[in-house]
C-alpha positions in Angstrom: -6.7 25.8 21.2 -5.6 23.5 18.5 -7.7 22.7 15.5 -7.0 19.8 13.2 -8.5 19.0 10.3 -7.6 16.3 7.7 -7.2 17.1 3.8 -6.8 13.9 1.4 -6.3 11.5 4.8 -2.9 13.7 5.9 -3.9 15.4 8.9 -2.8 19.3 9.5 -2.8 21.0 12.6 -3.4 24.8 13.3 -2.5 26.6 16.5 -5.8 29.1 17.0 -4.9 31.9 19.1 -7.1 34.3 21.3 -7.3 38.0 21.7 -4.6 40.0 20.4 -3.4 36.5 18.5 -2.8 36.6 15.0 -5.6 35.7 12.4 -4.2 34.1 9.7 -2.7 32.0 12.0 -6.7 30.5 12.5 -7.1 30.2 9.2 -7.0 26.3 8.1 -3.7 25.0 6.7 -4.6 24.3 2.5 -2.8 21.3 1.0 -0.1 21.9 -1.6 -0.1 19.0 -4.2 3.3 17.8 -2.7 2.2 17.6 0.5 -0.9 15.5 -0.8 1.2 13.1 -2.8 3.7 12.6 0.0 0.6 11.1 2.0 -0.1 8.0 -0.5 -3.6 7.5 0.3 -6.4 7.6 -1.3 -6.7 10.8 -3.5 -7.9 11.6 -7.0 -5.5 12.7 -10.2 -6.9 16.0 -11.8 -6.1 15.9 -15.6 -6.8 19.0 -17.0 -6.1 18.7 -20.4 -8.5 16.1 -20.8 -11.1 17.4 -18.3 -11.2 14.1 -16.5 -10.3 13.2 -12.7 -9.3 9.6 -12.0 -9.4 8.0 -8.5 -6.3 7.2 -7.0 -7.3 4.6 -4.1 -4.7 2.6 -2.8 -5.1 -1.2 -4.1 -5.3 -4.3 -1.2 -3.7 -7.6 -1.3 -7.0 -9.0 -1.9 -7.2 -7.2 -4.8 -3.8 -8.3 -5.9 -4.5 -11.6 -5.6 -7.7 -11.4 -7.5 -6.0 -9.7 -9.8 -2.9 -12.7 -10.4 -5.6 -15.4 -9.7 -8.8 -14.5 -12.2 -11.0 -13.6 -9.4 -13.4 -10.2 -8.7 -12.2 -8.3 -5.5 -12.9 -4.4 -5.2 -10.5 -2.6 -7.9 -9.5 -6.0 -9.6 -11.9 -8.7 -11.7 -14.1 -9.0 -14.6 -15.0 -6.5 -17.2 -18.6 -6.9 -15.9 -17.3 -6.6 -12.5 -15.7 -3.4 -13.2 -18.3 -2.1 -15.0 -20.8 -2.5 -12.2 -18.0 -1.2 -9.6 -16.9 2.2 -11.1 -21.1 2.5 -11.7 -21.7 2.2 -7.8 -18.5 3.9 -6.9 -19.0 6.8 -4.1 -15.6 8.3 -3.5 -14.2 11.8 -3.2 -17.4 13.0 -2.8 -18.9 11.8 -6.0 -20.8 9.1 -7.5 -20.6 9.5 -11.3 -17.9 7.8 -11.8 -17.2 4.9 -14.7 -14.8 3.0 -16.4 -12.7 4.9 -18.8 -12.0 4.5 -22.8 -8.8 2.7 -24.1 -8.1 6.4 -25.3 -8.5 7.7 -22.1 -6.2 5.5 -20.5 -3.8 5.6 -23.6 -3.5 9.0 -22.8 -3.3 9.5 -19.6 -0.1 6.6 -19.7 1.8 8.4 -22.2 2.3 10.7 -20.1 6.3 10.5 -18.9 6.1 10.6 -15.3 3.9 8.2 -13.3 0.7 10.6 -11.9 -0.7 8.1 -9.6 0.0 7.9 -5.8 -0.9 4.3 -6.0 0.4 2.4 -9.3 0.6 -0.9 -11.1 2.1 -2.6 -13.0 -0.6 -4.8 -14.6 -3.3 -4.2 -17.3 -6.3 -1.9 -16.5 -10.1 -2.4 -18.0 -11.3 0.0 -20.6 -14.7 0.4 -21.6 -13.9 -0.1 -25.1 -14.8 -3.0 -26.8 -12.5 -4.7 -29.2 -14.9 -8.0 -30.6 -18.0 -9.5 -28.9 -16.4 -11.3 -26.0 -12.8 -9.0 -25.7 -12.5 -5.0 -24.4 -9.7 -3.5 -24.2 -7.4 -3.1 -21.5 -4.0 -0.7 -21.1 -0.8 -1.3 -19.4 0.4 1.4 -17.9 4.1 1.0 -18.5 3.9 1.3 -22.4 0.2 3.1 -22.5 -1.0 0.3 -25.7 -4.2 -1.3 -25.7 -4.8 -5.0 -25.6 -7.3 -7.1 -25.8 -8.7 -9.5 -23.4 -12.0 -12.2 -22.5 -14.5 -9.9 -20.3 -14.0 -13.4 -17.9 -10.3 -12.1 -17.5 -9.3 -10.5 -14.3 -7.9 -7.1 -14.8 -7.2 -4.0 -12.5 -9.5 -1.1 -12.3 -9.4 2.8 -12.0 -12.7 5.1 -12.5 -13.1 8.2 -14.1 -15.2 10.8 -13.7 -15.2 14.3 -16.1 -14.8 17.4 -14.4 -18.1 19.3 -14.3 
């Protein structure tokens, strides 16, 4: 019999055996981090220095487009927008997700390499406000802050701390 079972959208097959078969054979195959990344689907980023995980959901070409043309579409629009999307976010299981810091996002882009499955290259909402009508947002390629009109359309990635 042949069991599969999907981890992080890739999907894993194990060959179960009957009597005299061997066990660990029947054991469920566990992801290894490369074999998750090589999938490029949705998936979260662990950072365990800062004690955060961020989602890593692959972005649409509706959301592109709101993102080049000032409109609200899923992970792309306004500050309120992304506010109220990372609050009613239910992914990987979880739902207490919410937009991240400017030094959140500092951080996690100063990194060297690139951490995310699904990247771009455009600024990203903080929850950080920088005057009464701007926030902050961070592009990813030199990890500064910036700021921007909360009517601006801006890409989004939630956060969540790891319990």
């Amino acid at each position: 019999m042949k069991k599969i079972a999907m981890i992080a959208g890739c999907i894993y097959s194990t060959v179960l055996l009957t009597a005299g078969g061997d066990f660990a054979s029947s054991l469920p195959k566990v992801a290894t981090v490369e074999e998750i990344k090589s999938c490029k689907v949705n998936t979260v980023y662990i950072e365990k220095d800062a004690g955060l995980m961020w989602q890593d959901a692959k972005y649409t070409y509706r959301e592109d487009g709101a993102y080049k043309r000032n409109h609200s579409v899923g992970k792309a629009g306004t500050w309120g927008h992304a506010m109220r999307y990372c609050r009613n976010l239910n992914y990987g299981g979880y739902t207490d997700w919410r937009l991240p810091t400017a030094d959140e996002l500092m951080h996690l882009h100063s990194k060297q390499a690139e951490v995310f499955n699904n990247y771009r290259d455009g600024d990203f909402w903080s929850s950080t406000p920088a005057t009464d009508v701007r926030y902050y947002v961070v592009f990813p390629a030199d990890a500064y802050r910036y700021k921007r009109y909360k009517k601006e359309s801006n890409y989004i990635r939630c956060v969540r701390c790891l319990q």
